[in-house]
Chimera marker file (.cmm) of the C-alpha trace (Angstrom):
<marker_set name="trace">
<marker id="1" x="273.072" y="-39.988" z="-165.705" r="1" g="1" b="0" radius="0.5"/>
<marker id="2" x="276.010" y="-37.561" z="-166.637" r="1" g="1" b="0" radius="0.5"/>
<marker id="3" x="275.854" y="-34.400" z="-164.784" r="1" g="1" b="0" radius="0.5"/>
<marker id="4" x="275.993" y="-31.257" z="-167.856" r="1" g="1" b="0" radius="0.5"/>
<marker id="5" x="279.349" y="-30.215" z="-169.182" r="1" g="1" b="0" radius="0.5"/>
<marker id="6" x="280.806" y="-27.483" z="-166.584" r="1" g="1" b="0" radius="0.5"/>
<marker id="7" x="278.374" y="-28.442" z="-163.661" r="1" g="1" b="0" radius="0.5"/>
<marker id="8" x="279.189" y="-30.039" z="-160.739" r="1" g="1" b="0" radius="0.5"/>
<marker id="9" x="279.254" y="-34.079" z="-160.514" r="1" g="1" b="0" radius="0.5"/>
<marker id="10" x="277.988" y="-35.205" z="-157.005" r="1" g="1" b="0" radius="0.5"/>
<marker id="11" x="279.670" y="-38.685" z="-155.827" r="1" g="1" b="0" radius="0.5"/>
<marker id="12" x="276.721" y="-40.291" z="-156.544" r="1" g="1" b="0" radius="0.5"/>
<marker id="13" x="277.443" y="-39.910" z="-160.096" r="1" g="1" b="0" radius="0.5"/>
<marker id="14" x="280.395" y="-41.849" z="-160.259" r="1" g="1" b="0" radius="0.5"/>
<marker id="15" x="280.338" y="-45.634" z="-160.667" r="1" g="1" b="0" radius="0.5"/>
<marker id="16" x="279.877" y="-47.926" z="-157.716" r="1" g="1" b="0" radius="0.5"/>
<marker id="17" x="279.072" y="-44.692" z="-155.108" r="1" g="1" b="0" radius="0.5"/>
<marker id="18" x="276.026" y="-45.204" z="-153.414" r="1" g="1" b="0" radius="0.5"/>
<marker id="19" x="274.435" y="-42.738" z="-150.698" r="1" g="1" b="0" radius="0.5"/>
<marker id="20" x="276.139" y="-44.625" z="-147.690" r="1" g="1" b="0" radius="0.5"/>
<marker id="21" x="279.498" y="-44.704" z="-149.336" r="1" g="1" b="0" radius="0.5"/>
<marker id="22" x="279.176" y="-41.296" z="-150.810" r="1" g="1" b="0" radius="0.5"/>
<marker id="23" x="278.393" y="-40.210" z="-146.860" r="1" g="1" b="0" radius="0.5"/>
<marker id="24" x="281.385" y="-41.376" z="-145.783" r="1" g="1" b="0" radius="0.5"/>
<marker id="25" x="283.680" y="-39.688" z="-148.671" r="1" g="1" b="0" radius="0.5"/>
<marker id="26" x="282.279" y="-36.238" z="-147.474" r="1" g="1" b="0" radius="0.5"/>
<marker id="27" x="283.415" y="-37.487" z="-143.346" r="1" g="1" b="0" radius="0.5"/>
<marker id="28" x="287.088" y="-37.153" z="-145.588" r="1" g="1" b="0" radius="0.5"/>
<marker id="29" x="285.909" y="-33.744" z="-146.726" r="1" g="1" b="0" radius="0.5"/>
<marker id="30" x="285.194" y="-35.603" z="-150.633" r="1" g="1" b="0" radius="0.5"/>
<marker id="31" x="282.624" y="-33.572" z="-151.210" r="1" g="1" b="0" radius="0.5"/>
<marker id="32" x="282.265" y="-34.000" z="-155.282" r="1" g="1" b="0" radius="0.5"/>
<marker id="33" x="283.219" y="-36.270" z="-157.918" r="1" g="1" b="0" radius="0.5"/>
<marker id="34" x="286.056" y="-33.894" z="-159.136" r="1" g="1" b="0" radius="0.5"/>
<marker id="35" x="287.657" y="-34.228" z="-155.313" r="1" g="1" b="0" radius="0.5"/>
<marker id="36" x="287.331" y="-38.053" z="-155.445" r="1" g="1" b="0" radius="0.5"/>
<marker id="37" x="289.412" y="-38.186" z="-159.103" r="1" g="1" b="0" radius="0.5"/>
<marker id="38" x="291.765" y="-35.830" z="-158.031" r="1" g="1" b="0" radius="0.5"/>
<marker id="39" x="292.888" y="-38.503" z="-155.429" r="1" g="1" b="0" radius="0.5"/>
<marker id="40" x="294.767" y="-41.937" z="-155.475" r="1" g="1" b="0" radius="0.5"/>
<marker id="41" x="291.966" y="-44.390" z="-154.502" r="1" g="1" b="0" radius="0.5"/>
<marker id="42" x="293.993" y="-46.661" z="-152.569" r="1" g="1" b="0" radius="0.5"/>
<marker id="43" x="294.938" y="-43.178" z="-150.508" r="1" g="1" b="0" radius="0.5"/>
<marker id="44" x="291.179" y="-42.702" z="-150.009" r="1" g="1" b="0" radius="0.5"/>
<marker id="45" x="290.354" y="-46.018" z="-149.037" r="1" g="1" b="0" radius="0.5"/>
<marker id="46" x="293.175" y="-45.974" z="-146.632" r="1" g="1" b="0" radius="0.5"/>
<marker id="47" x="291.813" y="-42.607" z="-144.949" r="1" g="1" b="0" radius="0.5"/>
<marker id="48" x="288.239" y="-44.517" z="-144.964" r="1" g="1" b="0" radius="0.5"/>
<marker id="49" x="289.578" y="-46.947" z="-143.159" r="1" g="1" b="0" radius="0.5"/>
<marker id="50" x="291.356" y="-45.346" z="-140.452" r="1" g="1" b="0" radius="0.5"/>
<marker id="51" x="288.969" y="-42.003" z="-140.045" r="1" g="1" b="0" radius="0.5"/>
<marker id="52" x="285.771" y="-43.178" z="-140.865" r="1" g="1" b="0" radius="0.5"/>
<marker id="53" x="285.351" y="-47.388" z="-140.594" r="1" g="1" b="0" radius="0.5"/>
<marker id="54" x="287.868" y="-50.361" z="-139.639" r="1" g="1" b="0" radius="0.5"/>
<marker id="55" x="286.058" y="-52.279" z="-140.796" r="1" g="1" b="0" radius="0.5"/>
<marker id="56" x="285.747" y="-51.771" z="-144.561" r="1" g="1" b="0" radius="0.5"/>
<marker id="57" x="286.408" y="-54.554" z="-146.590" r="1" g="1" b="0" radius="0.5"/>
<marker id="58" x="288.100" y="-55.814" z="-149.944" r="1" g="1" b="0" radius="0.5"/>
<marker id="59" x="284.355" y="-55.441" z="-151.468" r="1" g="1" b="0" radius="0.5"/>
<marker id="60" x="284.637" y="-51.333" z="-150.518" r="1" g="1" b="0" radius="0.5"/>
<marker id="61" x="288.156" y="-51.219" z="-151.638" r="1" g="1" b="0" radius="0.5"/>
<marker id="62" x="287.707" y="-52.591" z="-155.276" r="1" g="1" b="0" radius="0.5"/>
<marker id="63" x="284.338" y="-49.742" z="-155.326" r="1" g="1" b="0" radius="0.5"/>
<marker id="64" x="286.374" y="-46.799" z="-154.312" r="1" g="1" b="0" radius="0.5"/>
<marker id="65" x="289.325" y="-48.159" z="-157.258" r="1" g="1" b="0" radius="0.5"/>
<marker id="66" x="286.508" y="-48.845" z="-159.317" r="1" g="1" b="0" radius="0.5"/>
<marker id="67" x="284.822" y="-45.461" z="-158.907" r="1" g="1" b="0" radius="0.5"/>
<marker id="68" x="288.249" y="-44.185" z="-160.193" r="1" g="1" b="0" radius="0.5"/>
<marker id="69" x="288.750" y="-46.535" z="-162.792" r="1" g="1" b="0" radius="0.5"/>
<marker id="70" x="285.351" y="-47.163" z="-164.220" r="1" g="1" b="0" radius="0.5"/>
<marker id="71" x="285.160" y="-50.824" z="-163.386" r="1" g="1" b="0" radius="0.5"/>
<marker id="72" x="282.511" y="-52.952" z="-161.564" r="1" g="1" b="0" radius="0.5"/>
<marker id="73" x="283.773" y="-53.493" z="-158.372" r="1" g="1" b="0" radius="0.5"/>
<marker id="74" x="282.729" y="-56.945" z="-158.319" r="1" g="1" b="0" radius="0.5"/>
<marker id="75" x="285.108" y="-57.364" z="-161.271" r="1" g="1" b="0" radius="0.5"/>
<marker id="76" x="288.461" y="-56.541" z="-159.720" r="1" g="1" b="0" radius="0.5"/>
<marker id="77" x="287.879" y="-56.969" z="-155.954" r="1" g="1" b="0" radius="0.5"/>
<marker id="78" x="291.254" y="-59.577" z="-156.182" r="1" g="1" b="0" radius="0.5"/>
<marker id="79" x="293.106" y="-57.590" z="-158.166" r="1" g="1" b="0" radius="0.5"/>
<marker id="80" x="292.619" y="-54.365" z="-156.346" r="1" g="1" b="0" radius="0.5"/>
<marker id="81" x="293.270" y="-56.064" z="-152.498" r="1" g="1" b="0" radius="0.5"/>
<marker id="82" x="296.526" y="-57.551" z="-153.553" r="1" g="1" b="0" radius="0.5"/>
<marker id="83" x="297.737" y="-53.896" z="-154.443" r="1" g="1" b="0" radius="0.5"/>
<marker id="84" x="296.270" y="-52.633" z="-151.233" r="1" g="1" b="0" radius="0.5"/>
<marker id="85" x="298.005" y="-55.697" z="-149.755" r="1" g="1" b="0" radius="0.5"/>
<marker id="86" x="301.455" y="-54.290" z="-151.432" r="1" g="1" b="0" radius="0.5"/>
<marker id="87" x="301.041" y="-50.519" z="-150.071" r="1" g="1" b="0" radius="0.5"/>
<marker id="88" x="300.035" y="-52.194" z="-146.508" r="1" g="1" b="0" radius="0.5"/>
<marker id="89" x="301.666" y="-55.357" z="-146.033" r="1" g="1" b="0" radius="0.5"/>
<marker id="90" x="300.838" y="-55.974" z="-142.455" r="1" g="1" b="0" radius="0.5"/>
<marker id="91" x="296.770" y="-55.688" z="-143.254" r="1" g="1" b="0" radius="0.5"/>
<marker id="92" x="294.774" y="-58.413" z="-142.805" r="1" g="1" b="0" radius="0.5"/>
<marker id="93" x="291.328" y="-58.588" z="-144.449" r="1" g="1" b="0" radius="0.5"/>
<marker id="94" x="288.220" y="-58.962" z="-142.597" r="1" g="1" b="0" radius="0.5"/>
<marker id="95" x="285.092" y="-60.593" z="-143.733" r="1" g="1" b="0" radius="0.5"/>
<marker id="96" x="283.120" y="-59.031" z="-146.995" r="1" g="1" b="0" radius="0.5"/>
<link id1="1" id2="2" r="1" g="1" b="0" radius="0.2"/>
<link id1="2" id2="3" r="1" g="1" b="0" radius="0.2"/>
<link id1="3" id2="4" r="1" g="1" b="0" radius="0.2"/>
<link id1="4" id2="5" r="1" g="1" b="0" radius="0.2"/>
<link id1="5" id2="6" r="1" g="1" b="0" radius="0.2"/>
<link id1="6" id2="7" r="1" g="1" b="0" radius="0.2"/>
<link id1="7" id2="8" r="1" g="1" b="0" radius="0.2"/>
<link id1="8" id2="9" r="1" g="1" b="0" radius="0.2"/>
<link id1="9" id2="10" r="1" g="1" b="0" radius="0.2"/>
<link id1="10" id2="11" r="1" g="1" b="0" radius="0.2"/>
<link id1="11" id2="12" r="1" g="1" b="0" radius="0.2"/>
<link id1="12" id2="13" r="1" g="1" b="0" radius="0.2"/>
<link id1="13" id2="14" r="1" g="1" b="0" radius="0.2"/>
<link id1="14" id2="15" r="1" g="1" b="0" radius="0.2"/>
<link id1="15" id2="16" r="1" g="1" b="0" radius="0.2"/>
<link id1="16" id2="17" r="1" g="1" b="0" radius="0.2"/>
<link id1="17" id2="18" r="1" g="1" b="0" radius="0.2"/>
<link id1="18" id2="19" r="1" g="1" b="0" radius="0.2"/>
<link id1="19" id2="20" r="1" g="1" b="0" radius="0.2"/>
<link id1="20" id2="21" r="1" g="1" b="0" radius="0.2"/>
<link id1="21" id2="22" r="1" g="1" b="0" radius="0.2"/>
<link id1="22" id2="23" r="1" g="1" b="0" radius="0.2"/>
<link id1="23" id2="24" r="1" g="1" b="0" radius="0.2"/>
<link id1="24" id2="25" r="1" g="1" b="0" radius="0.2"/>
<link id1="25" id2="26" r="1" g="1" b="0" radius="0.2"/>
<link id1="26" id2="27" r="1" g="1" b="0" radius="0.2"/>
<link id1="27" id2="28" r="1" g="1" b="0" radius="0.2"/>
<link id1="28" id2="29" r="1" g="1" b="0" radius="0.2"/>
<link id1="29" id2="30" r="1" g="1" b="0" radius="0.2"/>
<link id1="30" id2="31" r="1" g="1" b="0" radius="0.2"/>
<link id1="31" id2="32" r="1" g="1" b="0" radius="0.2"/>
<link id1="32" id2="33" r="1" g="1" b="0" radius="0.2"/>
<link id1="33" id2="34" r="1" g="1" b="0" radius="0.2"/>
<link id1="34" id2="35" r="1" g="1" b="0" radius="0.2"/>
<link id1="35" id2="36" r="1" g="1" b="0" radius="0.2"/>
<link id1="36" id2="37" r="1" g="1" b="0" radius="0.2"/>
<link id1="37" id2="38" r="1" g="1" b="0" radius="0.2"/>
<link id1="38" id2="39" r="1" g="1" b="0" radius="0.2"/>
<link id1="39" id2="40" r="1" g="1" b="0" radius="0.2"/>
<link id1="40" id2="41" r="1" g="1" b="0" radius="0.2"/>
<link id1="41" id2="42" r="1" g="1" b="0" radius="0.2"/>
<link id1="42" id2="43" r="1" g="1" b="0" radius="0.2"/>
<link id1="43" id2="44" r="1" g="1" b="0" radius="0.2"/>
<link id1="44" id2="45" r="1" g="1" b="0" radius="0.2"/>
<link id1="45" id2="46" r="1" g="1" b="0" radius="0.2"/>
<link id1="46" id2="47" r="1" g="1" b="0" radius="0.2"/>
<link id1="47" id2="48" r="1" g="1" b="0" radius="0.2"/>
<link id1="48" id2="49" r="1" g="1" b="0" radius="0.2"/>
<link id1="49" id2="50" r="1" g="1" b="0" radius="0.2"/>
<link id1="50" id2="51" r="1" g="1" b="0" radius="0.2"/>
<link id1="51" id2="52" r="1" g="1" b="0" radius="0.2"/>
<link id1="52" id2="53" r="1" g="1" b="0" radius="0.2"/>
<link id1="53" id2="54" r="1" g="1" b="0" radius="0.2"/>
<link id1="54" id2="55" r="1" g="1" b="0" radius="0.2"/>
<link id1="55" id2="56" r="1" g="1" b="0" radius="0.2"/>
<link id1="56" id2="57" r="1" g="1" b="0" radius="0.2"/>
<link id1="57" id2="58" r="1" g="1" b="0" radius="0.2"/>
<link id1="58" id2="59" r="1" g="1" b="0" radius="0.2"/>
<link id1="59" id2="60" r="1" g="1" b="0" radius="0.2"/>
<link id1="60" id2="61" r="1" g="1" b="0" radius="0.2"/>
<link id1="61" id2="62" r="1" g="1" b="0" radius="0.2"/>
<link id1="62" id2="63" r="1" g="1" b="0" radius="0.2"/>
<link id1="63" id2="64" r="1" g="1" b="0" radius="0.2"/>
<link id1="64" id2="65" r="1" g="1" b="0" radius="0.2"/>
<link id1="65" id2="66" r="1" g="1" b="0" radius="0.2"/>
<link id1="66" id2="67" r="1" g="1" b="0" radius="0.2"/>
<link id1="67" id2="68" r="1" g="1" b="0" radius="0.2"/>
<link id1="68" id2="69" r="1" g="1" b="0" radius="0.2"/>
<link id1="69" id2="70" r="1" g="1" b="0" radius="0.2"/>
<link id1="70" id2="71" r="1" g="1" b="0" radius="0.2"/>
<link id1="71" id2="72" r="1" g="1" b="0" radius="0.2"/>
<link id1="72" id2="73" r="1" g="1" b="0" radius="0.2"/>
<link id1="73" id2="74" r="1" g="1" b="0" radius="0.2"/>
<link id1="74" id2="75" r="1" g="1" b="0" radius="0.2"/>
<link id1="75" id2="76" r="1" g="1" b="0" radius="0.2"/>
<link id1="76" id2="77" r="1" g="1" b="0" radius="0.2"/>
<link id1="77" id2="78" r="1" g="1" b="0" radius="0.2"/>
<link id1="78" id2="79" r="1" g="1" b="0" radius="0.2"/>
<link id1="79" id2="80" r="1" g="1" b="0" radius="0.2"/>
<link id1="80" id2="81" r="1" g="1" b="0" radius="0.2"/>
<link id1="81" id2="82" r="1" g="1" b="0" radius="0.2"/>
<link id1="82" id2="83" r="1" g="1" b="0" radius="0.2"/>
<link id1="83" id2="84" r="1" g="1" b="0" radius="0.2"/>
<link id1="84" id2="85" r="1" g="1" b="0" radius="0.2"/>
<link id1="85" id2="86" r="1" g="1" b="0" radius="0.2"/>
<link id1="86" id2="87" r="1" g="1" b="0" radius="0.2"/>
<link id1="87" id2="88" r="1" g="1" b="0" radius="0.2"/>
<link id1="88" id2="89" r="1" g="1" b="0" radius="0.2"/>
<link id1="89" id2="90" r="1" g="1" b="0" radius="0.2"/>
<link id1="90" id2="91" r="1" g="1" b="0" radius="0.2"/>
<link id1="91" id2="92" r="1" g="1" b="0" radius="0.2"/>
<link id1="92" id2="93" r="1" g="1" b="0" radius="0.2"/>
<link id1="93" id2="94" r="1" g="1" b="0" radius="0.2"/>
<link id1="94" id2="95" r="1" g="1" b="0" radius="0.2"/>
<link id1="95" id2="96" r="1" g="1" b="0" radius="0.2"/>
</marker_set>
């Protein structure tokens, strides 16, 4: 459900952001949907990653891009690791 024109979005509201992932967005000080989209997903995932949880996975990635990008995460999980892969060369996925 759409939040009303002019009101607040909570992260929640945004595709593929669930309560747990949405709790660690606000540990980045993400505390609404409009401070997620003003941010390069791949940036926020990388912040995730090295603030928050090592251990964050390809799956996570392709929901933060997603959550940016509209898509089901389960849709461009490949897709959105081998850019990740680009930006961070020496990173080596763990298990999903």
């Amino acid at each position: 459900m759409r939040a009303p024109a002019g009101s607040v979005r909570r992260l929640t509201d945004l595709p593929n952001i669930g309560k747990t992932t949405a709790a660690r967005l606000e540990r980045i000080g993400l505390r609404t949907a409009e401070d997620f989209l003003k941010r390069d997903p791949y940036d926020v995932f990388h912040e995730l990653r090295t603030k928050v949880d090592k251990t964050l996975c390809r799956c996570a990635l392709a929901g933060i891009v997603g959550a940016k990008t509209g898509e089901p995460w389960h849709k461009i999980t490949r897709k959105t690791a081998a850019e990740y892969e680009k930006r961070h060369p020496r990173h080596i996925w763990g298990p999903c």
